[in-house]
N, C-alpha and C positions, 0 to 999 in steps of 0.2 A: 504494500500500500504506500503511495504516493506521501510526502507529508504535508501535502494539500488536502487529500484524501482524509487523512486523519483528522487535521484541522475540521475541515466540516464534519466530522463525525462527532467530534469533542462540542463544535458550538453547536449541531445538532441535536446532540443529546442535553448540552444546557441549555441550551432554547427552552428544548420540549419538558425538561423536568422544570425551568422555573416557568412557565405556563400552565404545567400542570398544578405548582404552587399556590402559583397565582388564582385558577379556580377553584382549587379548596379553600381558600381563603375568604373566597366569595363565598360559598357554600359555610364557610363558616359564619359571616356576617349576617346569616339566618338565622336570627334567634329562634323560628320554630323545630329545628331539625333535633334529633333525640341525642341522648348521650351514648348510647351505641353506634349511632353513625359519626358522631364526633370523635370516640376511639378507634373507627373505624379509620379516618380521614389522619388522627395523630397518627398510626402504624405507618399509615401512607406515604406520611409526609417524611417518617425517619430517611429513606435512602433516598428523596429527591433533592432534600439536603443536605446530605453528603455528597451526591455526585455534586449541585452547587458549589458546595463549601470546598471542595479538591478542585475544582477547575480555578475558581479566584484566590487561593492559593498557588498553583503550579501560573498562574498569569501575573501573580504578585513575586514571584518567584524571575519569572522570564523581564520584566518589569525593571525591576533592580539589576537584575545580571546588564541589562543594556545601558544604567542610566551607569555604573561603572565603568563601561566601556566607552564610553561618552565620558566620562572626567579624564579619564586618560589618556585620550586624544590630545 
């Protein structure tokens, strides 16, 4: 795989988990919905946040590696 390829797989995949975020979240801001479906939605939400949280990571990562190489120019 290309590492263009990869790239859009990585923003593909966090696109699509913080979207999916983002409509639980709405789904949240229904006060009618049950506490079962709300446990349901916390479970959900544990690995869309992670994939999230490891992508801006590894980009705060790549981020700094460049602003280094930029001072030392």
């Amino acid at each position: 795989m290309k590492k263009s390829d990869t790239q859009s797989t990585e923003k593909a995949s966090f696109d699509s988990s913080f979207a999916e975020l983002e409509r639980i979240n709405k789904e949240l801001e229904n006060a009618d919905i049950s506490v079962d479906l709300m446990s349901d939605y916390a479970k959900e939400c544990l690995p869309l946040v992670r994939t999230c949280k490891e992508k801006l990571s590894l980009t705060q990562k790549d981020v700094d590696l460049l602003m280094k190489e930029l001072e030392n120019e």
